[in-house]
Structure formats: C-alpha cells, structure tokens
PDB file of N, CA, C and O in Angstrom:
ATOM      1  N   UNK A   1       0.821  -1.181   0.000  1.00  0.00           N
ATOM      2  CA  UNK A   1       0.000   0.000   0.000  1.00  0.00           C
ATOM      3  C   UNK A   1       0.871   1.253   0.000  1.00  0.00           C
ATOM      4  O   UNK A   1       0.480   2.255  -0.598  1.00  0.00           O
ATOM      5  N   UNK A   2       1.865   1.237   0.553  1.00  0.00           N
ATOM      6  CA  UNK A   2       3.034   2.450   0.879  1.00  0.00           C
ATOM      7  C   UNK A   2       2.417   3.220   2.046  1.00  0.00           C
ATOM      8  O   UNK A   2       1.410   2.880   2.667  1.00  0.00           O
ATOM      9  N   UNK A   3       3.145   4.278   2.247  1.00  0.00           N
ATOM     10  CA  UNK A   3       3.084   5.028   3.455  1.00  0.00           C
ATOM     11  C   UNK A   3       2.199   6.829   2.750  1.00  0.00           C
ATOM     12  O   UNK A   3       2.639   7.443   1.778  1.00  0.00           O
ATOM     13  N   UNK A   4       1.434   7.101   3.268  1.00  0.00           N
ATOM     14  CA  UNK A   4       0.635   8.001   2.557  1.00  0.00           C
ATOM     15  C   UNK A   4       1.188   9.381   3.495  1.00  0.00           C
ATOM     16  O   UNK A   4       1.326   9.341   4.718  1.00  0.00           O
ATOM     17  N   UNK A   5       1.399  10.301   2.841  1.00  0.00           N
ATOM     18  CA  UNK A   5       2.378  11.156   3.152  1.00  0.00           C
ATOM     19  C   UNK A   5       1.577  12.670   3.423  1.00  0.00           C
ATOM     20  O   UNK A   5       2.110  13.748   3.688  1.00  0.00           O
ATOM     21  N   UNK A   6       0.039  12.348   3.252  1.00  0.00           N
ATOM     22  CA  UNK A   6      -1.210  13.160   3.272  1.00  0.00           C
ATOM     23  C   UNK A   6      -2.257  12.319   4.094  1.00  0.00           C
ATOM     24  O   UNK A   6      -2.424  11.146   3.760  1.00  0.00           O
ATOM     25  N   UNK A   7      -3.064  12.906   5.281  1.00  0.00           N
ATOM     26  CA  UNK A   7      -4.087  12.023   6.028  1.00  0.00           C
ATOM     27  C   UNK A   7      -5.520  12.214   5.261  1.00  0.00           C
ATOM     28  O   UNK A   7      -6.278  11.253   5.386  1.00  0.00           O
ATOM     29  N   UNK A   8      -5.930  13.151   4.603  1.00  0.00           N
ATOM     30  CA  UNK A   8      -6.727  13.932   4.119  1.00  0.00           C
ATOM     31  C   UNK A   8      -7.815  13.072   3.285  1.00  0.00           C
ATOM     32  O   UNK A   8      -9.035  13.020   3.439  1.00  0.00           O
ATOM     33  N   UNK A   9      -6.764  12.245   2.110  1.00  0.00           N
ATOM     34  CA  UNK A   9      -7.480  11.364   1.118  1.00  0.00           C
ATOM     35  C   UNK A   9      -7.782  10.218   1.551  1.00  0.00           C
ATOM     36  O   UNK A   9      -8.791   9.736   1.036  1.00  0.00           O
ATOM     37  N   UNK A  10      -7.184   9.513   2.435  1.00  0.00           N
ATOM     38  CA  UNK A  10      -7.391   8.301   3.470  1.00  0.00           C
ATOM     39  C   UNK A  10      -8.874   8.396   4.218  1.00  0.00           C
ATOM     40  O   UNK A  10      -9.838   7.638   4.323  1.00  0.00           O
ATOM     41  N   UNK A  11      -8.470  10.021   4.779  1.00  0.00           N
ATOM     42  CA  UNK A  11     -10.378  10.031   5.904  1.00  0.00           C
ATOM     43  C   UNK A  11     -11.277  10.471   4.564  1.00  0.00           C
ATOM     44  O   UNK A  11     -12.387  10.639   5.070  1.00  0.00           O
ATOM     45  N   UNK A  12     -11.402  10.724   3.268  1.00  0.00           N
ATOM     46  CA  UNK A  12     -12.140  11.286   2.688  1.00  0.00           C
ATOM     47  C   UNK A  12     -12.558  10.027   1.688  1.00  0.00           C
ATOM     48  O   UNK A  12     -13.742   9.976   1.354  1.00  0.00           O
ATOM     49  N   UNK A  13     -11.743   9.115   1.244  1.00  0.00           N
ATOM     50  CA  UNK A  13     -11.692   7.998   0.462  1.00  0.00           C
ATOM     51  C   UNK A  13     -13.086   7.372   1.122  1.00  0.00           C
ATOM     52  O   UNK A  13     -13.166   7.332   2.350  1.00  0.00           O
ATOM     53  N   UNK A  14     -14.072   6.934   0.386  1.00  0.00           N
ATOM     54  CA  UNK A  14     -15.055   5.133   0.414  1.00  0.00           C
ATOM     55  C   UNK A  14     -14.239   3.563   0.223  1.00  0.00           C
ATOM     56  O   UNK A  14     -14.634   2.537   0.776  1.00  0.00           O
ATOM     57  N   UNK A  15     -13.597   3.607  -0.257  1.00  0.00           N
ATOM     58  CA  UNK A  15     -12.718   2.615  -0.440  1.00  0.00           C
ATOM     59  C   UNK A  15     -12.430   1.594   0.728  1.00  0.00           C
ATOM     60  O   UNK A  15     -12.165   0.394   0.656  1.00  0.00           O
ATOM     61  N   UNK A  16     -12.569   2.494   1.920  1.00  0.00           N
ATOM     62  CA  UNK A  16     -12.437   1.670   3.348  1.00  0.00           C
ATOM     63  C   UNK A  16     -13.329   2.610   3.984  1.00  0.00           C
ATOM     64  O   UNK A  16     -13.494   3.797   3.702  1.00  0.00           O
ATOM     65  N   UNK A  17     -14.013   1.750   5.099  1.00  0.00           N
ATOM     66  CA  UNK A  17     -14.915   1.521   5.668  1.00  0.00           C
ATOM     67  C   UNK A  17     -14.863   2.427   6.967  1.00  0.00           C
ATOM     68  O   UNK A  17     -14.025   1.962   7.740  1.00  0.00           O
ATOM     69  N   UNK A  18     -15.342   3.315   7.359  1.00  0.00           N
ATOM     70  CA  UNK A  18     -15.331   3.789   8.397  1.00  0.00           C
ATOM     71  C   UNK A  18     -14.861   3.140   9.860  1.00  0.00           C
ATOM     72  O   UNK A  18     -14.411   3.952  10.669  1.00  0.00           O
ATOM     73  N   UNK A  19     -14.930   1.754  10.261  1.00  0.00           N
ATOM     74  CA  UNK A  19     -14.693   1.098  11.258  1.00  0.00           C
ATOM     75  C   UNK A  19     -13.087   0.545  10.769  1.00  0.00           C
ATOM     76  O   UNK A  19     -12.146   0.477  11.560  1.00  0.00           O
ATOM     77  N   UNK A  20     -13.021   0.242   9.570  1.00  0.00           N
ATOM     78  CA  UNK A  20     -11.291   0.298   9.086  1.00  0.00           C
ATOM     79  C   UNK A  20     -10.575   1.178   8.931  1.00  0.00           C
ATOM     80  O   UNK A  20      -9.371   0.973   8.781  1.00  0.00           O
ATOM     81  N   UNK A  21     -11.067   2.333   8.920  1.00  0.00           N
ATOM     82  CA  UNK A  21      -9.882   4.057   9.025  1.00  0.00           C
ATOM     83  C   UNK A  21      -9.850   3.912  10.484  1.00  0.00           C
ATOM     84  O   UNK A  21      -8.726   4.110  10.945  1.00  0.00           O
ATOM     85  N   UNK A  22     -10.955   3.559  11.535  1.00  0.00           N
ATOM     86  CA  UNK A  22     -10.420   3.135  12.863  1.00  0.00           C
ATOM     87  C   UNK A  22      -9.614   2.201  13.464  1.00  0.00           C
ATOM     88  O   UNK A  22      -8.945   2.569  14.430  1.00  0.00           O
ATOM     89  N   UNK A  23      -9.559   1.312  13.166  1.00  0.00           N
ATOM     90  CA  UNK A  23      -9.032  -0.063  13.751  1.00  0.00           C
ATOM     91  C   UNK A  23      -7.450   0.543  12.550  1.00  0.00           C
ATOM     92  O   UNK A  23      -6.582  -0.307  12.747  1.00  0.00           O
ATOM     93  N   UNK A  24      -6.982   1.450  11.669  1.00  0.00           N
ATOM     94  CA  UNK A  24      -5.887   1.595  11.290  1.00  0.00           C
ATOM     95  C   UNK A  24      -4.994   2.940  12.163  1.00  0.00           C
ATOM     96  O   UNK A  24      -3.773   3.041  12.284  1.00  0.00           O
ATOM     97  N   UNK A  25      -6.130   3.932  12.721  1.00  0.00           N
ATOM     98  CA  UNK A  25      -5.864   4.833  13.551  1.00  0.00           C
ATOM     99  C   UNK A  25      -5.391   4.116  15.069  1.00  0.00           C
ATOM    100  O   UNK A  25      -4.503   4.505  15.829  1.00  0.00           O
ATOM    101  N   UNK A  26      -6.190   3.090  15.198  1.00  0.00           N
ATOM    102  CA  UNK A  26      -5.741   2.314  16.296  1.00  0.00           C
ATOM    103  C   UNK A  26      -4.545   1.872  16.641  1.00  0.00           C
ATOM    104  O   UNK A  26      -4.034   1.913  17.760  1.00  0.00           O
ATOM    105  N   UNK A  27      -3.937   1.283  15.275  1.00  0.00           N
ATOM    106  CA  UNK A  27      -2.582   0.851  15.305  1.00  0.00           C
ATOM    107  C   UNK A  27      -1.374   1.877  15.688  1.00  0.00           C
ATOM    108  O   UNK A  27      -0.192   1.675  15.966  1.00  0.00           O
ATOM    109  N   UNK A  28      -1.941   2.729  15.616  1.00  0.00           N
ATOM    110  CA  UNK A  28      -0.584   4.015  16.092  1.00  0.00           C
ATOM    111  C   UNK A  28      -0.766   4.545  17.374  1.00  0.00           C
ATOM    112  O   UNK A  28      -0.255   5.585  17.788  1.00  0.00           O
ATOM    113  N   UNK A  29      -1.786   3.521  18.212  1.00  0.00           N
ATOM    114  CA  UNK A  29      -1.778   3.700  19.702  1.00  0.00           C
ATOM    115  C   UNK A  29      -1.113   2.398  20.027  1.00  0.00           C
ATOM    116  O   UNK A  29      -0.232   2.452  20.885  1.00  0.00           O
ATOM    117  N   UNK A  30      -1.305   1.579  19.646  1.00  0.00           N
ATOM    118  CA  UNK A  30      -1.041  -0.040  20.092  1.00  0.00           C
ATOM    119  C   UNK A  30       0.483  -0.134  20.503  1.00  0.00           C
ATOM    120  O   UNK A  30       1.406   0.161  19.744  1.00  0.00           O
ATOM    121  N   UNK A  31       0.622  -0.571  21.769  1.00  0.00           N
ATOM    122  CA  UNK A  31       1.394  -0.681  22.187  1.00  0.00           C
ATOM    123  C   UNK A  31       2.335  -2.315  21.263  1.00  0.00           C
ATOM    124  O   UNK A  31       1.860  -3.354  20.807  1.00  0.00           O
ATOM    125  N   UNK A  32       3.362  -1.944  21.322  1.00  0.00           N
ATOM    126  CA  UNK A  32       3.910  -2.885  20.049  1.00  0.00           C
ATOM    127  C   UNK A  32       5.029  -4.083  21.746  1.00  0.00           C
ATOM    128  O   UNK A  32       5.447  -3.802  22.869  1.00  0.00           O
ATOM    129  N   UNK A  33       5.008  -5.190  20.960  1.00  0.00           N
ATOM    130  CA  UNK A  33       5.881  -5.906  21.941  1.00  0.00           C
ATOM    131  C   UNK A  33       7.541  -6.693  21.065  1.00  0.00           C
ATOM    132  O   UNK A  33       7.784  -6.855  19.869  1.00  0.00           O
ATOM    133  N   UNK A  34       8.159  -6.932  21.985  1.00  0.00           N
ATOM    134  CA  UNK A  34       9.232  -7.778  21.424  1.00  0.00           C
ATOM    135  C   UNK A  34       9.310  -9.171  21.606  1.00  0.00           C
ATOM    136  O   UNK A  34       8.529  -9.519  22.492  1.00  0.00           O
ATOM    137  N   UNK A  35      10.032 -10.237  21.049  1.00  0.00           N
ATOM    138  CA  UNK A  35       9.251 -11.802  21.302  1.00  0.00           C
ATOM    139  C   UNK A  35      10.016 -11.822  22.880  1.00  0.00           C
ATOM    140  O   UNK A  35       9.890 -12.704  23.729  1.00  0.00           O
ATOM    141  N   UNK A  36      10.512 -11.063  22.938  1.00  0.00           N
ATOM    142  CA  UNK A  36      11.558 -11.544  24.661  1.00  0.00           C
ATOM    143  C   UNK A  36      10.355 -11.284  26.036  1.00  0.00           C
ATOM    144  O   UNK A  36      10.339 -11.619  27.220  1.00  0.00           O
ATOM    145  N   UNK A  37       9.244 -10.362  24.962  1.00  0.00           N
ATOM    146  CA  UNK A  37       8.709 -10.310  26.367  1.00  0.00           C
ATOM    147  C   UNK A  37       7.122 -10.770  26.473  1.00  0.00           C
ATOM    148  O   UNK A  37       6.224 -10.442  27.249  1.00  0.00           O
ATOM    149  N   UNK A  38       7.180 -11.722  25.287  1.00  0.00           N
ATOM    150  CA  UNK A  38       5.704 -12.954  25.389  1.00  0.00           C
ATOM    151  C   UNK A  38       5.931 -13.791  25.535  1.00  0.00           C
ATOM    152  O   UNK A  38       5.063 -14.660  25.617  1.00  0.00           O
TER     153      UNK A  38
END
C-alpha cells in the first residue's frame, strides 16, 4: 500500500470503511511488543 504522506485522502476515500480508518488509527496507539517479552 506504501506510506501516505497526506491524512486527508485516506479520511475522505469510500474505499475503506469507516470502522477500518479506525481499527488503522488504532494501530498508532497499540502498544507494540518484542518476542523476549511474550
């Protein structure tokens, strides 16, 4: 997909689903882990 370098056309796009521009906004809260510590 690449890295979109504008937020604008992403929230304005139909293409994805209102509950999927969330659950992708989500990911840049998500706390991320390393395998050493599961």
């Amino acid at each position: 997909m690449g890295i979109p370098t504008d937020i604008k056309p992403f929230v304005t796009t139909k293409l994805i689903s209102p509950l999927g521009k969330l659950r992708a906004g989500l990911d840049l809260l998500k706390k991320t882990y390393s395998n050493a510590e599961r």
